[in-house]
C-alpha positions as CSV (number, residue, x, y, z in Angstrom):
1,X,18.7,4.0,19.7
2,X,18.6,4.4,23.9
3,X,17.9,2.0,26.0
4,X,16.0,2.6,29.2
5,X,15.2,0.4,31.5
6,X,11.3,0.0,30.5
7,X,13.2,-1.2,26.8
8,X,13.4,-4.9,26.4
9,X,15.4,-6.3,24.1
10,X,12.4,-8.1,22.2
11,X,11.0,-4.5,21.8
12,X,14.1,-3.4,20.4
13,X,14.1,-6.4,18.1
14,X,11.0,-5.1,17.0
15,X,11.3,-2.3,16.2
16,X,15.0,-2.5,14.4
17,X,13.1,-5.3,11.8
18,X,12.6,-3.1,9.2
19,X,11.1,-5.9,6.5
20,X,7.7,-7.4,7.0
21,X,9.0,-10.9,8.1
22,X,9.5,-12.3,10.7
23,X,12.3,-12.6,13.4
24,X,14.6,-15.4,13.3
25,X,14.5,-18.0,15.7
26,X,17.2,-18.8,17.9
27,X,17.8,-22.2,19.4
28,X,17.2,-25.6,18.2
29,X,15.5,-26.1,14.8
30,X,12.0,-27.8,15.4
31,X,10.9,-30.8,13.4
32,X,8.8,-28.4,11.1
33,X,11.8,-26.5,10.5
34,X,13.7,-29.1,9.7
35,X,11.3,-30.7,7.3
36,X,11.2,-27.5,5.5
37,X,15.0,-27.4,5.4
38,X,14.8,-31.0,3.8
39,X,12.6,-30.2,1.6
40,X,14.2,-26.7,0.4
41,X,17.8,-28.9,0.1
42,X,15.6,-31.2,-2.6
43,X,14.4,-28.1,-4.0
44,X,17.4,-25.3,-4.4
45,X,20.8,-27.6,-3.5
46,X,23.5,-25.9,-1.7
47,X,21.5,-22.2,-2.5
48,X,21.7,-21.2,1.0
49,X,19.7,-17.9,0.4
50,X,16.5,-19.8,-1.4
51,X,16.8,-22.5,1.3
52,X,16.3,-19.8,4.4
53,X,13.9,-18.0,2.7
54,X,11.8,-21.4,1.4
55,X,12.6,-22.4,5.7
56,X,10.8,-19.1,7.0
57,X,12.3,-18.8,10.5
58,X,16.0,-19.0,10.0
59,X,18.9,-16.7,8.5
60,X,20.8,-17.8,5.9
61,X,23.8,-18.1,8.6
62,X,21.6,-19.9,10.8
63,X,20.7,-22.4,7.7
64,X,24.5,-22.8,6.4
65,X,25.3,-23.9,10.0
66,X,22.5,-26.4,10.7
67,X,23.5,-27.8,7.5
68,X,27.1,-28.0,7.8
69,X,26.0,-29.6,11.7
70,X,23.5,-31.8,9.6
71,X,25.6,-33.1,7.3
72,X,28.6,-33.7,9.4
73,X,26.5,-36.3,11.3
74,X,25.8,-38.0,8.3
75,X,28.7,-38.5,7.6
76,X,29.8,-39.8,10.9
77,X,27.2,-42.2,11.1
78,X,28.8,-43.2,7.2
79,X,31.8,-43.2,8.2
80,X,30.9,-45.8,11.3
81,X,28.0,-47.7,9.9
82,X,27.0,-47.5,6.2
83,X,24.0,-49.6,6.5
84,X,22.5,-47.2,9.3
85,X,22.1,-44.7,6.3
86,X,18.7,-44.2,4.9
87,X,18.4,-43.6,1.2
88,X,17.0,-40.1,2.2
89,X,20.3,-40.0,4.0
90,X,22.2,-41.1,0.9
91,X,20.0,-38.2,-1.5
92,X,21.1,-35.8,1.2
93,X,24.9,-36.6,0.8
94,X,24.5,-36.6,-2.9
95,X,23.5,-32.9,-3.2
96,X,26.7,-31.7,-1.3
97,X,28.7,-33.8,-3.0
98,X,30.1,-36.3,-1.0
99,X,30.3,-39.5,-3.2
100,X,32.2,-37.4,-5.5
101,X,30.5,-36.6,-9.3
């Protein structure tokens, strides 16, 4: 595809999404998105592909990164302070793995 100058590049991300959903967000996940990701986690584990999907607005790159960003602050703020950790906090850890099986 050409570019001209009339082209922008939302235009052009347009018309190169050849599915029916949506374009993927770029930029800080909002609290809805991150609810969503919380809840998909509960739902499908570590299945980064059903997690994206079940989130709406993110790739399944931009998902495995939030959570890898996600969970290495909670286990920071384990590592520091264990009390700080919410049980929701604790569930979270759980599913990756981190207390061991």
């Amino acid at each position: 595809m050409f570019l001209n100058e009339d082209s922008s590049k939302e235009e052009v991300k347009r018309n190169n999404n050849s599915s029916d959903e949506p374009a993927p967000y770029n930029g800080r996940w909002t609290d809805s998105e991150h609810d969503k990701f919380i809840e998909a986690l509960r739902l499908y584990g570590k299945n980064w592909n059903k997690v994206h999907k079940y989130v709406g607005t993110r790739t399944s790159a931009q998902t495995r990164s939030h959570a890898q960003k996600y969970f290495n602050k909670l286990i920071r703020i384990y590592e520091v302070c264990r009390e700080d950790l919410s049980k929701d906090a604790i569930e979270h850890l759980s599913i990756i793995g981190f207390f061991g099986s």
